[in-house]
C-alpha positions in Angstrom: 54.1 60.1 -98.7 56.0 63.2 -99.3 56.6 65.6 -96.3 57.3 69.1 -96.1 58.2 70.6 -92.3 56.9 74.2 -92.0 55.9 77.4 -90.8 54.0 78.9 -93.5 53.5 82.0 -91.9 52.2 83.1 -94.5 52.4 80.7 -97.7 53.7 82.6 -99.9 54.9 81.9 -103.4 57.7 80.2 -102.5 56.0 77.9 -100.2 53.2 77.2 -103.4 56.6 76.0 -105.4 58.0 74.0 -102.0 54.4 72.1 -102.6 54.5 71.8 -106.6 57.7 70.1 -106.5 56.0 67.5 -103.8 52.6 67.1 -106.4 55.3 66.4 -109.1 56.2 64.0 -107.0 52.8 62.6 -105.6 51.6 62.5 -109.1 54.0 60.3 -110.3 53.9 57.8 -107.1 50.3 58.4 -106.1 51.6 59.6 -102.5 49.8 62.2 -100.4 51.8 65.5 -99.9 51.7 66.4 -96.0 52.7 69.5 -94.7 53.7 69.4 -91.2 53.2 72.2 -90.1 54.7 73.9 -86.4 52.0 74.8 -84.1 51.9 77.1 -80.8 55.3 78.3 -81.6 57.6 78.7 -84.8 60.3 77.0 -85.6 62.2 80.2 -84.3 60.8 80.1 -81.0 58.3 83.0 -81.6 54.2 83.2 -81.9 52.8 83.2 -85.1 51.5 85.8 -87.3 48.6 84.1 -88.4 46.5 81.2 -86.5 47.4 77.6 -87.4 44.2 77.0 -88.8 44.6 79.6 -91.0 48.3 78.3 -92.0 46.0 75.1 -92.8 43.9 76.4 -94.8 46.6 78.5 -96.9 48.4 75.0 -97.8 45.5 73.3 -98.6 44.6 75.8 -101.0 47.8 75.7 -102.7 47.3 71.9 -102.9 48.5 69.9 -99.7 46.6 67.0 -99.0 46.7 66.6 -95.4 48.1 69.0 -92.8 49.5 67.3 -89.4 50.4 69.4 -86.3 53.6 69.5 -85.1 53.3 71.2 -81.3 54.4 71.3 -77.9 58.8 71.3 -79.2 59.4 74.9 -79.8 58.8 76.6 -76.8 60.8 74.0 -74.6 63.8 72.9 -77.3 66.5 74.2 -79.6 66.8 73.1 -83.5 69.3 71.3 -82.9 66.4 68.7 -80.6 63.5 69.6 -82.7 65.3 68.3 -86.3 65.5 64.9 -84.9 62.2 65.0 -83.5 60.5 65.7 -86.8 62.4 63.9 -88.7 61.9 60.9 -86.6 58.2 61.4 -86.7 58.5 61.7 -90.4 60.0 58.3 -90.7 57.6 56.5 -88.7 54.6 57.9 -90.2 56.0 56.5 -93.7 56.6 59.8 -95.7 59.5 58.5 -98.0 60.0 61.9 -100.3 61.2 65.2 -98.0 60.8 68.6 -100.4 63.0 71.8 -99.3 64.4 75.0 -100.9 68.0 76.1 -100.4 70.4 78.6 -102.5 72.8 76.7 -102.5 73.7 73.2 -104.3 72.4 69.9 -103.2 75.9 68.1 -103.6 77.3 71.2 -101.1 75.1 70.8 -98.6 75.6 66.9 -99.0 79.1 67.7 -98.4 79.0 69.8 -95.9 76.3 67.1 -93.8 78.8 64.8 -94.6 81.6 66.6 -92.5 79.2 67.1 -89.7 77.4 63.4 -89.5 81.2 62.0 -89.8 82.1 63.8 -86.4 78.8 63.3 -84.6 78.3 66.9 -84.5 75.0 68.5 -85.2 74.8 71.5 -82.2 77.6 72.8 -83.3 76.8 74.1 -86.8 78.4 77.1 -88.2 75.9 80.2 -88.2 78.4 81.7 -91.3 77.6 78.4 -93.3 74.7 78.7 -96.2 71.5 77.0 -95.6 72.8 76.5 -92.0 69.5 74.4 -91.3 69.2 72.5 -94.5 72.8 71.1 -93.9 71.4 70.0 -90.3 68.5 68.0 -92.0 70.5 66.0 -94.0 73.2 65.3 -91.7 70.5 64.1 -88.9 68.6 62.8 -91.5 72.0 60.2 -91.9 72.4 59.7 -88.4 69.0 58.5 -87.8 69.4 55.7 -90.9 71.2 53.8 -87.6 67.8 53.3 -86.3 65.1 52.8 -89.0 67.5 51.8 -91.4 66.5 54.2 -94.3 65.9 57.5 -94.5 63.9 60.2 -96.1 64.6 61.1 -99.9 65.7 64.7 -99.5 64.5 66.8 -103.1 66.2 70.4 -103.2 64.7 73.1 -105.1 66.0 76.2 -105.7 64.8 79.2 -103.5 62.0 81.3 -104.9 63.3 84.9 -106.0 61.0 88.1 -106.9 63.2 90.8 -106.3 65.3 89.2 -103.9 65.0 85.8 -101.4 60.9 86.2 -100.3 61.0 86.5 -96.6 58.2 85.5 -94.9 59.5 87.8 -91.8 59.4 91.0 -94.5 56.2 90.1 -95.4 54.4 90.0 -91.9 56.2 93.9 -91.2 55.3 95.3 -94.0 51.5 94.2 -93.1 52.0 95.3 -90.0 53.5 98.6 -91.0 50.9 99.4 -93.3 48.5 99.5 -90.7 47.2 95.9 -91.6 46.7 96.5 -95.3 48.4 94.3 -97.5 50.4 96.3 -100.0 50.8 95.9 -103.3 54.2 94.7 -103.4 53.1 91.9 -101.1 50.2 91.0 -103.1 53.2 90.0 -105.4 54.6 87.5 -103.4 51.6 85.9 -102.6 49.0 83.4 -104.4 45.3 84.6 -104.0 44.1 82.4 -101.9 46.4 83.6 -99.3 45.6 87.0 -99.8 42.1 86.4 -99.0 42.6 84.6 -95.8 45.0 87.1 -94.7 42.3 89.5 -95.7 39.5 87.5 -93.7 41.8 86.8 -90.6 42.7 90.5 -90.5 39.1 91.8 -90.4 38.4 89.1 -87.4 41.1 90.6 -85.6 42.7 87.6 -85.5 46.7 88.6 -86.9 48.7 89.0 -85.3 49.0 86.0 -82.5 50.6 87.6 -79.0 52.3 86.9 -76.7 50.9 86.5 -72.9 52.4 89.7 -71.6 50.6 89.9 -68.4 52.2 86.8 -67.3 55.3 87.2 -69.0 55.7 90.5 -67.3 54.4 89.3 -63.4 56.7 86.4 -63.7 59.6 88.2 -64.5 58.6 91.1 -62.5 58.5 88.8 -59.3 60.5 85.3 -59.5 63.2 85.3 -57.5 66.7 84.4 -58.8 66.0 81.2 -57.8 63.0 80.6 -59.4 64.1 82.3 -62.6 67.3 79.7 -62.7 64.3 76.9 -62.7 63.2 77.9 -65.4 64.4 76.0 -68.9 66.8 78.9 -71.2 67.7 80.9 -68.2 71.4 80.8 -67.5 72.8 82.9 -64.5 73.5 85.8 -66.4 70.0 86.1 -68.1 68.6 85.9 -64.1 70.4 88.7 -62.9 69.9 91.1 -66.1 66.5 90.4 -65.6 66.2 90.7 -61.7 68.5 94.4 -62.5 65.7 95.1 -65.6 63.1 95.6 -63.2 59.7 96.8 -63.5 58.8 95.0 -66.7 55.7 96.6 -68.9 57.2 96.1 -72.8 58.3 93.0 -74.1 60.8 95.4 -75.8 62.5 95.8 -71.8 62.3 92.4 -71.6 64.4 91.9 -74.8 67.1 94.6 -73.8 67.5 92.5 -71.1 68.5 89.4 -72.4 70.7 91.4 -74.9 73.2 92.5 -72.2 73.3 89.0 -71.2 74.7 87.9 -74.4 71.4 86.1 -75.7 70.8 86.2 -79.7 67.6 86.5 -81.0 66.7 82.7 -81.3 67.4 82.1 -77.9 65.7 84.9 -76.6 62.7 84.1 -78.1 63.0 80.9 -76.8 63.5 81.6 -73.6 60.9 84.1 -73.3 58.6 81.3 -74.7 59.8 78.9 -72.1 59.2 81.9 -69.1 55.6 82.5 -71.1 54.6 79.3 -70.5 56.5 78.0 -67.4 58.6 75.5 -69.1 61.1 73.9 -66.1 64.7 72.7 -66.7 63.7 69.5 -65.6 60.6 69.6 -67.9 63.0 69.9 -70.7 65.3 67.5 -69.3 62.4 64.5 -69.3 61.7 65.3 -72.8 65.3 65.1 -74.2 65.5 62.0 -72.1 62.7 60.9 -73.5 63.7 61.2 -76.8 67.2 59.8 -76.2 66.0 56.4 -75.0 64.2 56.6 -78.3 67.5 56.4 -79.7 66.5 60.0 -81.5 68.9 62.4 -79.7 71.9 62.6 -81.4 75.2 61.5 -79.0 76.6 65.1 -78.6 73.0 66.3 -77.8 72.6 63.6 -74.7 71.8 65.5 -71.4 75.0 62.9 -70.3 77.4 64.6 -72.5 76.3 67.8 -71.4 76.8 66.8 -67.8 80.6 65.3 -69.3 81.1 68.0 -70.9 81.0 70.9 -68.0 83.1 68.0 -65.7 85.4 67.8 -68.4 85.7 71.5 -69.0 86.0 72.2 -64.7 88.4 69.6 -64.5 90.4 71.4 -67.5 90.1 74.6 -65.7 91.6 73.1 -62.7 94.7 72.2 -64.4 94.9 76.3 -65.8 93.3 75.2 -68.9 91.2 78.1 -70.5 88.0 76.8 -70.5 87.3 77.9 -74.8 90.6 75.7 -75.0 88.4 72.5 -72.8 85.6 72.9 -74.8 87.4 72.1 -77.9 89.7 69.5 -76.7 86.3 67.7 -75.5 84.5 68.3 -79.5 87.7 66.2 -80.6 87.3 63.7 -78.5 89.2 63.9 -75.5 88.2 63.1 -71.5 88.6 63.0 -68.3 89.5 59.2 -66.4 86.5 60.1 -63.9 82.9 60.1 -64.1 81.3 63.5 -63.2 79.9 63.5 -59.6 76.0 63.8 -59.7 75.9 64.1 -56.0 78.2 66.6 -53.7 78.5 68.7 -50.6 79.3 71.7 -50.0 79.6 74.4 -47.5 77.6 77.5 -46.1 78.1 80.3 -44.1 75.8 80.5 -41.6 75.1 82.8 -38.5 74.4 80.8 -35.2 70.6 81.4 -35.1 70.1 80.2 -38.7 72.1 77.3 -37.6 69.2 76.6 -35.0 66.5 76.4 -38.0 68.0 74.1 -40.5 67.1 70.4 -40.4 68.4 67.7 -42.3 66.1 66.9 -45.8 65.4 70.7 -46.0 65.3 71.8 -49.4 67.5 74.4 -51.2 67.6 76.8 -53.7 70.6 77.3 -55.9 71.0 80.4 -57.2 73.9 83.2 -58.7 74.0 86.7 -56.1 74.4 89.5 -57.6 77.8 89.7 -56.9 78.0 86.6 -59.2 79.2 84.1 -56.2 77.2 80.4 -56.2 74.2 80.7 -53.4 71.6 79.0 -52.2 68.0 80.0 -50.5 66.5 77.7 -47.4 63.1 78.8 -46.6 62.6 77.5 -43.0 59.5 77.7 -40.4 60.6 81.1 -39.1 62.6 82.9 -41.8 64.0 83.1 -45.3 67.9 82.1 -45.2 70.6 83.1 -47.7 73.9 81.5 -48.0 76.8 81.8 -50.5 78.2 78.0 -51.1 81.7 77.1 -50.5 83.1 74.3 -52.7 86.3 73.7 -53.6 87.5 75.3 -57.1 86.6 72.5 -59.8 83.1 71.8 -58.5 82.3 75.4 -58.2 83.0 75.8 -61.7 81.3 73.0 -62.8 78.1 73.8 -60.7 78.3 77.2 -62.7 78.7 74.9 -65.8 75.5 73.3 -65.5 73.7 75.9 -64.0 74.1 78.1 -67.4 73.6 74.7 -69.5 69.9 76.2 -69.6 68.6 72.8 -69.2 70.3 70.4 -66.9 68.0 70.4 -63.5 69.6 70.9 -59.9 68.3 70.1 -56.6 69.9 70.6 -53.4 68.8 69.7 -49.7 70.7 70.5 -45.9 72.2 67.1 -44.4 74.5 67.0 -41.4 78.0 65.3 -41.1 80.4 65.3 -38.7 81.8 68.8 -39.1 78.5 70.2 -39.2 75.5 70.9 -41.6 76.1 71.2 -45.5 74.1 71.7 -48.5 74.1 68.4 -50.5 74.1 69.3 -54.2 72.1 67.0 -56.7 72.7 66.8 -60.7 69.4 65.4 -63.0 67.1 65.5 -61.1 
C-alpha cells in the first residue's frame, strides 16, 4: 500500500503529481494508493472549504484508489500528537510506501529529522526551518520503528510550481473573492475534474464549510472563567481576553481576542475548534493517554513530562531561576530529585458567613481573576463563593504552569484540617 496524508482542499495540480508519484509506485508493486484524507477539521485546525466527500471524489478522480477518513484529532490535538497518530495508523494498516512534496532535499530533511529523533524532541521544531512538518514525519516516522520495528518508505518529490509554490489557501480566497467564480488563473492550477466539482458544489451551496457561530459565540459570550479554563487550548490569558472581548457577534472579535493573548494562528484555530465543539482538557488528556499507553506518544509529548516539566520549571523559579532559562535546562535533560505533587492544599480567604456554607467534598473551580491572582469558585446551597488561593510561591507557579499547559486537567474540592478548611488541589484528573 502507498499512503498519502491530506487535506486536499482542493486537489490541485500539485496534489494530482503527490498521487502520480504513488501510481508509479503502485504500478510497479501492484499496491493500492490510499489517500488519507483529514475529515471535520484540517490539519490546521480550521473547517474545510469543500465537503469531505467532495475532497473524495476530487482524489479519486485524479486516480486514488481508496480514500480512508482520518477524523475526530484536529479539533482536540496539535501536530505535534496528530503525526504520530497517522503515522501509527499508517503502519498498522500495512501501507509500506509514504508519497510527499517538499522544496527542499530529501538528504536535508533526513538530516535535520536526524538531529531531532537523536534528542527525542519532536514539539519543539523550529517554525524558521524549511518543510517544518516534513522534517516532523520523518523524525516520528524513526521513533516509531521502536515499536513495529519498520517503518514507512518515505518518497520526496519536489513541490509543484506554476508561477510560484500552489497554495491551496490562495486558491480557496481567490474563489471566494471572486464572488464564488473560479477565475481563470485558478482554472490553471487545477485538473478538470476538480474544477467541475468545485463548480457542482458551489451551485449546491455547499462551499464553503462554517463554522458553528451561534454556539461559538453564546459559549464564549457566557462561560465563566472557570468554565472557559475547562476547556482544552484555553490558557489563563486566552480566558480573560475573552471574558474583557465581550459581546461576541464576528468570529473576526473572537480572533482579536486571542491575538492579544499571544495565540498564533494555528493555535487559535485550534482552540476555537475545541470551544466549537466543547472539547475538555481532560477529554484531551484521555486521548493522549490513550495513545501513550499505545506506546505512540513520543516521550517529550507524555502528559507526565508536561506535568515534570512545569515542577521542574517552579522549582527552578524558586531558586531565582528565570523560568525561559528552566525550560531549557529541562530540554537538555536536567531534573529535579522530587516527583511533582499531583495532590496539594492550599488556602482561601474567606468571610465568616461563607465559612458557615462550605462542607468538606465540595467541589471547586480553579480559575485566573482578572487581576491575574490564582482563584477558585464554590457554588454552595445558598450562594456563589469566590476566593483567591494562597499557596506558597513554587506551587503557585506551578498551578499557573499547568493551568496554561492547555491540556492538563485540574480538579479541586474543600476538606477540613486542623487549622481550618482548605481547597485540596488535584493534578490529572
Amino acid at each position: 500500500m502507498i499512503g498519502i496524508s491530506a487535506d486536499f482542499d482542493p486537489v490541485h495540480k500539485g496534489h494530482v503529481k503527490l498521487i502520480q508519484k504513488g501510481r508509479e509506485i503502485a504500478d510497479e508493486t501492484g499496491a493500492e494508493v490510499i489517500i488519507y484524507l483529514n475529515k471535520g477539521y484540517s490539519a490546521n485546525h480550521a473547517p474545510f472549504f469543500a465537503s469531505y466527500e467532495a475532497r473524495s471524489e476530487m482524489a479519486s478522480k485524479a486516480g486514488a484508489d481508496r480514500i480512508v477518513a482520518i477524523e475526530g484529532l484536529h479539533h482536540r490535538l496539535t501536530m505535534a500528537y496528530t503525526v504520530p497518530i497517522r503515522i501509527a495508523m499508517m503502519i498498522e494498516d500495512g501501507v509500506q510506501d509514504y508519497v510527499d512534496a517538499a522544496d527542499v532535499s530529501p538528504a536535508r530533511i533526513k538530516k535535520y529529522a536526524s538531529s531531532f529523533a537523536k534528542r527525542g524532541i519532536f514539539s519543539g521544531i523550529p517554525r524558521n526551518l524549511p518543510n517544518r512538518n516534513v522534517i516532523r514525519w520523518f523524525a516520528v516516522n524513526d521513533f516509531l520503528y521502536k515499536k513495529y520495528k519498520r517503518k514507512l518508505k518515505f518518497h520526496i518529490i519536489d513541490e509543484l510550481k506554476i508561477d510560484g509554490k500552489i497554495s491551496g489557501r490562495d486558491i480557496r480566497k481567490k474563489i471566494i473573492e471572486n464572488n464564488f467564480k473560479i477565475p481563470e488563473d485558478v482554472k490553471e492550477l487545477l485538473p478538470n475534474s476538480t474544477i467541475k466539482i468545485l463548480k457542482k458544489e458551489i451551485k449546491k451551496g455547499n462551499i464553503p464549510e462554517k463554522r458553528n457561530i451561534e454556539i461559538l459565540t453564546k459559549r464564549l459570550n457566557s462561560y465563566s472563567r472557570a468554565k472557559l479554563l475547562n476547556i482544552a487550548h484555553l490558557n489563563a490569558n486566552a480566558v480573560n481576553e475573552i471574558v474583557k472581548g465581550r459581546n461576541y457577534r464576528l468570529e473576526d472579535q473572537i480572533w482579536a481576542s486571542f491575538r492579544k493573548a499571544g495565540y498564533g494562528p494555528v493555535l487559535t484555530r485550534l482552540a476555537i475548534s475545541s470551544m466549537e465543539q466543547n472539547v475538555t482538557r481532560l477529554e484531551v488528556f484521555k486521548l493522549i493517554k490513550k495513545y501513550e499507553n499505545a506506546g505512540i506518544i513520543p516521550p517529550d509529548q507524555k502528559v507526565e513530562t508536561v506535568i515534570e516539566r512545569a515542577w521542574y520549571v517552579a522549582s527552578k523559579v524558586d531558586e531565582e531561576i528565570r523560568s525561559a532559562d528552566a525550560h531549557q535546562m529541562f530540554r537538555r535533560g536536567d531534573r529535579t530529585a522530587t516527583k511533582p505533587l499531583i495532590v496539594f492544599d492550599g488556602g482561601l480567604h474567606l468571610r465568616n458567613f461563607e465559612v458557615a456554607d462550605l462542607e468538606t467534598g465540595m467541589e471547586a473551580s480553579l480559575y485566573v481573576n482578572r487581576r491575574d491572582r490564582l482563584s477558585c469558585k464554590i457554588r454552595t446551597a445558598h450562594r456563589k463563593i469566590k476566593s483567591p488561593l494562597k499557596l506558597p510561591a513554587k506551587l503557585a507557579t506551578y498551578l499557573r504552569l499547568l493551568i496554561d499547559s492547555h491540556f492538563i486537567p485540574l480538579n479541586a474540592q474543600i476538606v477540613e484540617k486542623k487549622e481550618g478548611l482548605r481547597i485540596r488541589i488535584f493534578v490529572g484528573k
